[in-house]
C-alpha positions as CSV (number, residue, x, y, z in Angstrom):
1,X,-37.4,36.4,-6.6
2,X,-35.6,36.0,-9.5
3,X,-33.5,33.5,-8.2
4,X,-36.4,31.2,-7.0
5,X,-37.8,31.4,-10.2
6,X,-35.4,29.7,-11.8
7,X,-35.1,27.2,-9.1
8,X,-38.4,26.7,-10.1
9,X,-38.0,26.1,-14.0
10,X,-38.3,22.4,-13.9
11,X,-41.5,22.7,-12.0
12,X,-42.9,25.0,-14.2
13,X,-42.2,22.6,-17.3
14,X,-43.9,19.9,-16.0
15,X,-47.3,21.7,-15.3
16,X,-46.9,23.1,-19.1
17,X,-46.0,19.7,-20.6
18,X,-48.8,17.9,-18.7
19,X,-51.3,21.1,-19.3
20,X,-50.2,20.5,-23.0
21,X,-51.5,16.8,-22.8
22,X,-54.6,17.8,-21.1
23,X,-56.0,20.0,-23.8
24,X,-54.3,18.1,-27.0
25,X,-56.6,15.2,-25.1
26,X,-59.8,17.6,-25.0
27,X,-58.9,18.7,-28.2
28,X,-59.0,15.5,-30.2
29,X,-60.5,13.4,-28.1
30,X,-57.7,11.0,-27.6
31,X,-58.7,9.1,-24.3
32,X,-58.6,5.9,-26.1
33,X,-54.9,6.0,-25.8
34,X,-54.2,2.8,-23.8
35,X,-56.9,0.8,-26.2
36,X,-53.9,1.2,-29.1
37,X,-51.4,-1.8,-29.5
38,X,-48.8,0.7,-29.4
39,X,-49.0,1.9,-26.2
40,X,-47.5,-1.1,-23.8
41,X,-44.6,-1.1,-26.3
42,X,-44.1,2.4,-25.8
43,X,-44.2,2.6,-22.2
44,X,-41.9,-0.4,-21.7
45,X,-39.6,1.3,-24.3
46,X,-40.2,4.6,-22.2
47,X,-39.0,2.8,-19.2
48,X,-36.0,0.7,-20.5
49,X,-34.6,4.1,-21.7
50,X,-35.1,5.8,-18.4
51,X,-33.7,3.0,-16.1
52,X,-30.6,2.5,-18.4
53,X,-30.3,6.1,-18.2
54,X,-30.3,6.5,-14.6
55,X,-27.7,3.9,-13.8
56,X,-25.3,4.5,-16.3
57,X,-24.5,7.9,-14.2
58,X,-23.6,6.0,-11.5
59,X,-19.9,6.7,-10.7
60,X,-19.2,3.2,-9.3
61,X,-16.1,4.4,-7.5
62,X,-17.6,6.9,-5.7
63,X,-20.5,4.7,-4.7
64,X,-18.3,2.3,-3.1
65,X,-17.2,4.6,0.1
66,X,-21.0,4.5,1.4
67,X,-22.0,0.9,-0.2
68,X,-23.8,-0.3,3.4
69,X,-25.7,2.7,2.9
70,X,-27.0,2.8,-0.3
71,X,-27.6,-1.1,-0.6
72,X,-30.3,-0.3,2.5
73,X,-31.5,2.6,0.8
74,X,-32.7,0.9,-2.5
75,X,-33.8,-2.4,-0.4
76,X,-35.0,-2.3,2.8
77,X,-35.5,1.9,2.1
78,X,-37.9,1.5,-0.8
79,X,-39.9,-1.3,1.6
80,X,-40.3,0.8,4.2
81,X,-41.2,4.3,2.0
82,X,-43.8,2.1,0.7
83,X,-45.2,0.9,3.7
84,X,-45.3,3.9,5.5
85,X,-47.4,5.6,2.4
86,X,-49.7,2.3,2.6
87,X,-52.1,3.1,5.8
88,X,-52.4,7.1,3.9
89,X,-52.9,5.5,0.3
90,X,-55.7,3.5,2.0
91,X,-57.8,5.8,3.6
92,X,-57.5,8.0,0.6
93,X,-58.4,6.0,-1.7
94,X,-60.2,2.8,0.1
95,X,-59.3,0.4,-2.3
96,X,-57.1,-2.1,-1.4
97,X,-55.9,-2.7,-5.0
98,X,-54.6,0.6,-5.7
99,X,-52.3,0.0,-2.9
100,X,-49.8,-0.8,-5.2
101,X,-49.1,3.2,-5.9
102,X,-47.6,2.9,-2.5
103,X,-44.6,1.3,-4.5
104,X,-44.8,3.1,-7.9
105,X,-43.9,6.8,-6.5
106,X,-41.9,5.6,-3.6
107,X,-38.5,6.1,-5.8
108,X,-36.3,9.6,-6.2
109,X,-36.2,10.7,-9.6
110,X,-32.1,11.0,-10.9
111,X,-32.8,13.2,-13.3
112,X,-34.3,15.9,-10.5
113,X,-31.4,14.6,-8.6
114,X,-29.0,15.9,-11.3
115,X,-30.0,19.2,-12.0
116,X,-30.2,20.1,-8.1
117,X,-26.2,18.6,-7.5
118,X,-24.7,22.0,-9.7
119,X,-26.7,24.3,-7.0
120,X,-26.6,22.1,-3.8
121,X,-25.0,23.1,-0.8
122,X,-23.9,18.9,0.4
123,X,-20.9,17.4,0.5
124,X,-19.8,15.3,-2.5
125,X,-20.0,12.4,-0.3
126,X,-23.8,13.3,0.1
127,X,-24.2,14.5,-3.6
128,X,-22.7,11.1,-4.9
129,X,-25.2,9.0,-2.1
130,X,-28.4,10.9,-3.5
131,X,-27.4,10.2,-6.7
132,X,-26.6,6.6,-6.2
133,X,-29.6,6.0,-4.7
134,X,-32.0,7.9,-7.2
135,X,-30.6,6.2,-9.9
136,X,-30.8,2.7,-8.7
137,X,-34.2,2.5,-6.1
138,X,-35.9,2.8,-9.7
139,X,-35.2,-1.2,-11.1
140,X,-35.8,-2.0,-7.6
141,X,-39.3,0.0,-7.7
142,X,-40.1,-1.3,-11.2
143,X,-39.7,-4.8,-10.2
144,X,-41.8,-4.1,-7.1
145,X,-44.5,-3.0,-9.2
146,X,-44.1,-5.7,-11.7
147,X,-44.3,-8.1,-9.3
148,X,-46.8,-7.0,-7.4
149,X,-49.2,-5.7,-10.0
150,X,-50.9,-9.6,-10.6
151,X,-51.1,-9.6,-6.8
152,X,-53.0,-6.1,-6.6
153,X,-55.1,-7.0,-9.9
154,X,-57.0,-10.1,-8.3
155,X,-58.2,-7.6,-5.6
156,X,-59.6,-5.5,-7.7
157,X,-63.6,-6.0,-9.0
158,X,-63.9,-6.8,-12.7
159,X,-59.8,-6.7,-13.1
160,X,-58.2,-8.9,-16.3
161,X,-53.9,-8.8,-16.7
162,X,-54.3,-5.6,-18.9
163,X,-51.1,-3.8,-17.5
164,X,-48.3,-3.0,-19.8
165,X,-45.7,-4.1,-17.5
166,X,-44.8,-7.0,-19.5
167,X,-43.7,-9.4,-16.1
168,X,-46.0,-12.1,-15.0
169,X,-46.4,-14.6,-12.4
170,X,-45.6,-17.8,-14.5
171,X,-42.6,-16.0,-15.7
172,X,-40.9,-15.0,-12.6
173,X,-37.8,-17.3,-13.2
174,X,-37.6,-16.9,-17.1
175,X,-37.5,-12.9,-16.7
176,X,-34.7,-13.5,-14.2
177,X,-33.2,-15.7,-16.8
178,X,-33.4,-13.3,-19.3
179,X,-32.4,-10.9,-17.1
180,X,-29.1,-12.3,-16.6
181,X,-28.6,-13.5,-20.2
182,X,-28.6,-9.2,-21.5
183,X,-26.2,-9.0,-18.9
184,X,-24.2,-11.6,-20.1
185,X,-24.0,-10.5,-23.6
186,X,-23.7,-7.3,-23.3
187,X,-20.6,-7.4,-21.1
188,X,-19.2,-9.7,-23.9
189,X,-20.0,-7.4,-26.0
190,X,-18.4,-4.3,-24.1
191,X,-15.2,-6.2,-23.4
192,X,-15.0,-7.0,-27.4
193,X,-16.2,-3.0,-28.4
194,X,-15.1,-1.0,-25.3
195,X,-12.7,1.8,-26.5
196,X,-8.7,1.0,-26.2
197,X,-6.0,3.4,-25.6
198,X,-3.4,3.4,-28.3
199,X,-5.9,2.0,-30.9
200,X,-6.2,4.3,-34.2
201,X,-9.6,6.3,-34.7
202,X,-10.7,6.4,-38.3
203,X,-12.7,4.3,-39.6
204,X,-12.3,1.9,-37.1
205,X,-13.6,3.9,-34.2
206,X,-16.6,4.5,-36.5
207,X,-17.4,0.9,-36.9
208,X,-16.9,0.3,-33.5
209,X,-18.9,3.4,-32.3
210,X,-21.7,2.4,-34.7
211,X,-21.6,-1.3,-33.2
212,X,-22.0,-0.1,-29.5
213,X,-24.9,1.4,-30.4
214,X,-26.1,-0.9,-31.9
215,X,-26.1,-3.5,-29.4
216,X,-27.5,-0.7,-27.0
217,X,-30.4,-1.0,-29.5
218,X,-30.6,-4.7,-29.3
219,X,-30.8,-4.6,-25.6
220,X,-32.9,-1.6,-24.6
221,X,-35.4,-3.4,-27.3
222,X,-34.9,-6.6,-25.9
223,X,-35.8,-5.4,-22.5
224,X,-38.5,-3.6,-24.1
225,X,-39.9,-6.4,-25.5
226,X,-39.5,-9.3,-22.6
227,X,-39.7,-7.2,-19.7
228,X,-36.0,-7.4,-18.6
229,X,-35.6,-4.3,-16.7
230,X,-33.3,-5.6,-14.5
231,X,-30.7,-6.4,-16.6
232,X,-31.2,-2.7,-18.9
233,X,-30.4,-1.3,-15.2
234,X,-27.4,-3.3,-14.2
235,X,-26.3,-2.8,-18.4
236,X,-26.0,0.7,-17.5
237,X,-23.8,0.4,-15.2
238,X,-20.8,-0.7,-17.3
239,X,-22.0,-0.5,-20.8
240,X,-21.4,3.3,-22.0
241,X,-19.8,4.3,-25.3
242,X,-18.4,7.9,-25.2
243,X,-20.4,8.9,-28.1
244,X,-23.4,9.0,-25.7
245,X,-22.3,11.0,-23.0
246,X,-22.7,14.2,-24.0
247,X,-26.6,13.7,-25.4
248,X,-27.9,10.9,-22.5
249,X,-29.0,13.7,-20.6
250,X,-31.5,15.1,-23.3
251,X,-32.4,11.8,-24.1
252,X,-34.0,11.1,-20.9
253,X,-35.3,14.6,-20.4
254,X,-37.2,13.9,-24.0
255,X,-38.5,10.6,-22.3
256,X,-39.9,12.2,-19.3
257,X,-41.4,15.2,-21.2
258,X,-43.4,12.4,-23.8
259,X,-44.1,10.4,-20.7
260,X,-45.5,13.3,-19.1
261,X,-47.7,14.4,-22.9
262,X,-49.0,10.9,-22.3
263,X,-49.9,11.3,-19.0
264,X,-51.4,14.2,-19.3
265,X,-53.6,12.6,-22.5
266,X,-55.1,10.0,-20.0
267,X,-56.0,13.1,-17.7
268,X,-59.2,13.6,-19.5
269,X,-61.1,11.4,-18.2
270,X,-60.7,12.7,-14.8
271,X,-58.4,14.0,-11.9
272,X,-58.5,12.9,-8.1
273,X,-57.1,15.7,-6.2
274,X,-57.5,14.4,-2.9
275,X,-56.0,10.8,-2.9
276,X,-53.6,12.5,-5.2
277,X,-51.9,15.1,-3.0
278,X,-52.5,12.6,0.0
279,X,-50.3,10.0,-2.0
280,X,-47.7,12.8,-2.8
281,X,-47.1,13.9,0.5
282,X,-47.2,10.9,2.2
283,X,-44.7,9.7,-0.4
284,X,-42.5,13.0,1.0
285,X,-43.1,12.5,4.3
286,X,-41.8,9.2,3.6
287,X,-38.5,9.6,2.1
288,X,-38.1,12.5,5.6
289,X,-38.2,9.7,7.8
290,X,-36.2,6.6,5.9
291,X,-34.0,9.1,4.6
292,X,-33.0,11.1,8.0
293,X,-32.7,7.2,9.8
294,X,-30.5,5.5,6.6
295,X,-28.3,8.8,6.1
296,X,-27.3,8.5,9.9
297,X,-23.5,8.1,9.5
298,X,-23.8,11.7,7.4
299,X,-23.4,15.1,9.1
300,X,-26.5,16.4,10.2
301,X,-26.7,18.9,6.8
302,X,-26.5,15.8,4.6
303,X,-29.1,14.0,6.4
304,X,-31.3,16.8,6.3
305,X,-31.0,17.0,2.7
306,X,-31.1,13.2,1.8
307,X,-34.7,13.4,3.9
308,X,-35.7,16.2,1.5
309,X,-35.0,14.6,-1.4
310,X,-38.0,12.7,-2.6
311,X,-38.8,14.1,-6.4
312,X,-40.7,12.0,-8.7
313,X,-39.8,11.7,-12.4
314,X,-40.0,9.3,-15.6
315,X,-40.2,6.1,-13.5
316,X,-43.1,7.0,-11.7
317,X,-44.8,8.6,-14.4
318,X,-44.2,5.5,-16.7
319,X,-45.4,3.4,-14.3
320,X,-48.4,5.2,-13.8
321,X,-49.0,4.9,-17.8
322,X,-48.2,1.5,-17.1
323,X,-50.6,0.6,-14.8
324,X,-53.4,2.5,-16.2
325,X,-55.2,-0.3,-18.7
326,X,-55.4,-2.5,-15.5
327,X,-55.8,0.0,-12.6
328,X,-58.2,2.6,-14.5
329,X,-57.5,5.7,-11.8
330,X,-54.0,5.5,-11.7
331,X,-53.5,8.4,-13.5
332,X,-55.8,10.2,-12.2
333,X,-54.3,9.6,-8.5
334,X,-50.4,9.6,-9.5
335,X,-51.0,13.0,-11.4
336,X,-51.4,15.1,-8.6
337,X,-49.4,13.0,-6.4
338,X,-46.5,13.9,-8.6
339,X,-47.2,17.3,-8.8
340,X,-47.3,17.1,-5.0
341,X,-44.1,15.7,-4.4
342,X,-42.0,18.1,-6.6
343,X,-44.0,21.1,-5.0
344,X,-43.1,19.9,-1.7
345,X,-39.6,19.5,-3.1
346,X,-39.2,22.6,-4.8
347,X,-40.0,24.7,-1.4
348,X,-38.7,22.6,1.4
349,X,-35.4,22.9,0.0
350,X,-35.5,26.4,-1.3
351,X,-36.6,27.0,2.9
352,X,-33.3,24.9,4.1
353,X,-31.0,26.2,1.5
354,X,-31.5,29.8,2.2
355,X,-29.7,28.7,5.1
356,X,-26.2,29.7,6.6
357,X,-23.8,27.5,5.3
358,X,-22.7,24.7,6.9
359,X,-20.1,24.5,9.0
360,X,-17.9,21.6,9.1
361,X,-18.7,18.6,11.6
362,X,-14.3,18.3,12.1
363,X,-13.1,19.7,15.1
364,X,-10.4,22.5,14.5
365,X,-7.0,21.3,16.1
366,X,-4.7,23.7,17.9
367,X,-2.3,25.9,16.8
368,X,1.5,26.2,18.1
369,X,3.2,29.6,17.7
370,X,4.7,29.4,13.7
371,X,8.1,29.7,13.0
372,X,7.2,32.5,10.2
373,X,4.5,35.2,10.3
374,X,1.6,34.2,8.4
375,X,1.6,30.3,9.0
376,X,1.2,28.0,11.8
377,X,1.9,24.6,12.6
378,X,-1.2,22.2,13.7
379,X,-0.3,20.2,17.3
380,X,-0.1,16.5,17.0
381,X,-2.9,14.8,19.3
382,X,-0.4,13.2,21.3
């Protein structure tokens, strides 16, 4: 009991930390939060932090073994978790504009992902392509959703371009411009900063410490302000000074917990329990059936896993937020869908890990008689 209690912990922090928005919302009557000029800034700073976050613990040579894999995870995967959450989100909710929740919850939260490798029971080759593909089916979600958002917005009665996600249709190719220019720069500037072996500390490695921040500054708010949250993920991938490592972690935790406060602040004006829960678990059911097919070349405990995996975090929260000025029951759908998931999450995979052990897929090869007692000496196939 214990033991599933504290399995539990980052469930129960959620429903406190959205609970806590709820009633500071009831309390003081702050409802009008999307109506303030601050708020699109906020979530697309929100966002930037969270999608740098997830990629830049991404161990690239790990993620090479299995590349076929997670490349169709994060492409055709996210496609087909959102279609298959389309024909559910539709009946639930019979408006065909709010279809575009089908893409905002269809990605795997890293963070989740993170805290559950320490107490899984995979492989490290299925550890590393859960990780991988948490941290980068969010960029691929977000620009779904960007994209898509103008699309969904003409369907719906009496809707204006009021979203915070900061893409828009006539600046598809500029965005991707940009895009590529925070790229660009920043691996200049990595290349010029990045720490060098033999190179004295001092006041040297201060300066060049307190430069790699602050060109981290310069791109998370340049991708904050122009909507280029391509290029924050694919920064993340190569641009991470060692002064960050050890306090990333809480970083993004604190972005998910404000994201969630937020949430929760918008919650007073309404909750939609059943299109909610009928998002969240047709999001799980989802991530079972793209997961078990993508995952095939893993051992059957792996793929099990991989199709258990769907938690939703501070992408899909911050897109909710997101979305909310423009689509005005997001939050009240993606709320309980959310809760949903990591519910389903939490006791699924408490089920399957009280399992035995798994036992390994490799056949055991014969022994011949040892030439000392204690030790033998494994036959050759041939």
């Amino acid at each position: 009991m214990a033991r599933t209690l504290r399995a539990a912990y980052h469930l129960w922090i959620m429903l406190a930390v959205l609970g806590l928005g709820w009633a500071l919302s009831a309390v003081t009557g702050t409802g009008l939060l999307t109506d303030s000029a601050a708020y699109p800034v906020i979530v697309s700073l929100l966002l930037a932090v969270g999608l740098y976050g997830s990629t830049s613990g991404i161990d690239v040579a790990e993620a090479r073994g299995d590349l076929r894999t997670l490349l169709l995870a994060v492409t055709v995967g996210v496609l087909a978790k959102a279609a298959l959450i389309v024909p559910v989100l539709w009946l639930a909710v019979g408006e065909p504009a709010y279809l575009i929740l089908a893409v905002a919850v269809a990605q795997i939260d890293p963070l989740s992902v993170a805290a559950l490798r320490s107490r899984s029971r995979m492989s490290e080759r299925g550890k590393t392509v859960l990780s991988v593909w948490s941290s980068f089916d969010d960029p691929v979600t977000v620009l779904l959703t960007a994209y898509l958002a103008p699309v969904a917005l003409s369907a719906l009665d009496g809707g204006a371009d009021s979203s915070a996600l900061p893409v828009t249709p006539d600046a598809y190719a500029l965005t991707m411009l940009g895009n590529v220019a925070l790229v660009v720069v920043s691996a200049l500037a990595w290349y010029v900063l990045r720490p060098r072996r033999g190179v004295a500390g001092g006041w040297h490695g201060l300066l060049r410490t307190a430069a790699c921040l602050l060109v981290l500054a310069c791109a998370l708010a340049a991708a904050t302000a122009y909507g280029l949250m391509l290029g924050v993920a694919l920064v993340g991938l190569f641009y991470r000074p060692p002064v960050l490592a050890p306090v990333l972690g809480r970083a993004l935790a604190t972005a998910y917990y404000l994201a969630l406060v937020a949430l929760g602040l918008l919650l007073v004006d309404g909750v939609e329990p059943g299109p909610g829960i009928a998002l969240g678990a047709a999001a799980f059911v989802a991530q079972m059936i793209v997961g078990w097919l993508i995952a095939r070349n893993l051992d059957r405990y792996d793929r099990v896993s991989l199709a258990l995996g769907q938690q939703n975090g501070v992408t899909a929260v911050v897109l909710a937020l997101s979305l909310q000025p423009a689509f005005p029951r997001t939050v009240a759908i993606v709320a309980p869908a959310v809760v949903t998931v990591n519910v389903l999450h939490f006791v699924t995979n408490e089920l399957w890990n009280r399992r035995p052990p798994p036992v390994s897929d490799e056949p055991t090869q014969p022994c011949s008689p040892a030439p000392s007692p204690g030790s033998c000496v494994i036959k050759s196939p041939g």
